[in-house]
N, C-alpha and C positions, 0 to 999 in steps of 0.2 A: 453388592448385597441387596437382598428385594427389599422392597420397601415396605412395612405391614403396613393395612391400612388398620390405625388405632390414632386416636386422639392423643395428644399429649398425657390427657389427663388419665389415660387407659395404658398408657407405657410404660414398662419397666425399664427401672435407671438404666442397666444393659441396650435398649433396643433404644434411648433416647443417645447415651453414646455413640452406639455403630452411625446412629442419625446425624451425627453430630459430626463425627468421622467424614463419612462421605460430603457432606457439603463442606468441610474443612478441605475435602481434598479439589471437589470440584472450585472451590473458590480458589486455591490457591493454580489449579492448573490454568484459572481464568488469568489470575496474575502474572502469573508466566508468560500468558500469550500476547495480553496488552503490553508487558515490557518489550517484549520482542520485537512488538507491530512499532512502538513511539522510538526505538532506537533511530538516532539520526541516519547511520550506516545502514539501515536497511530501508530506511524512508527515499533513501539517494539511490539506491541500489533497485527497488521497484520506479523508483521513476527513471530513474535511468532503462528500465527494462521495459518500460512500457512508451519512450520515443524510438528506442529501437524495434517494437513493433508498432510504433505510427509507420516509420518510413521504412523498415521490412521485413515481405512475409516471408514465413520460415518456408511456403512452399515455391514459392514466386520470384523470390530473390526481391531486389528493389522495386518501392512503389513510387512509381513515376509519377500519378497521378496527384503525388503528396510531395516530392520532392523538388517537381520544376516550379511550383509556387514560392516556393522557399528562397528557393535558389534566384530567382528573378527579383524576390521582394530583395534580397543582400544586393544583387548588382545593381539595382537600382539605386537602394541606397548610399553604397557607394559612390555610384556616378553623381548622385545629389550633390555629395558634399563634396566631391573633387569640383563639380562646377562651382559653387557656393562661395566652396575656397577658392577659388581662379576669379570670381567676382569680387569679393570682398578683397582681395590682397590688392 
């Protein structure tokens, strides 16, 4: 519905309803959207969706450039603590 431009104080009860109406409906669509966005399941689900475009592109297939750091920081770490534990016991 347009909007008049009228003051409050120049509105009739009718045009302060419909007023009233539409930010009743936009605030409730606003609610709708922040529930949606704070669900856990969708919070786990964009993050989840966005490590799977860290390490790959939809046109490229895997990104090497992001994935062999990763992978060297784990075997290393591993290697650490197999030494560690081989020292220590």
């Amino acid at each position: 519905m347009a909007r008049a431009h009228t003051t409050p104080a120049q509105a009739s009860p009718d045009e302060i309803v419909d007023e009233l109406e539409v930010l009743l409906s936009r605030l409730s669509d606003n609610v709708d959207q922040l529930v949606d966005r704070v669900k856990p399941a969708n919070i786990a689900q964009r993050q989840a969706q966005r490590i799977k475009d860290y390490f790959i592109d939809e046109e490229t297939g895997p990104r090497v450039e992001h994935i062999v750091p990763v992978v060297t920081g784990v075997v290393a770490t591993v290697a650490g603590l197999v030494v560690l534990r081989r020292l220590l016991a």
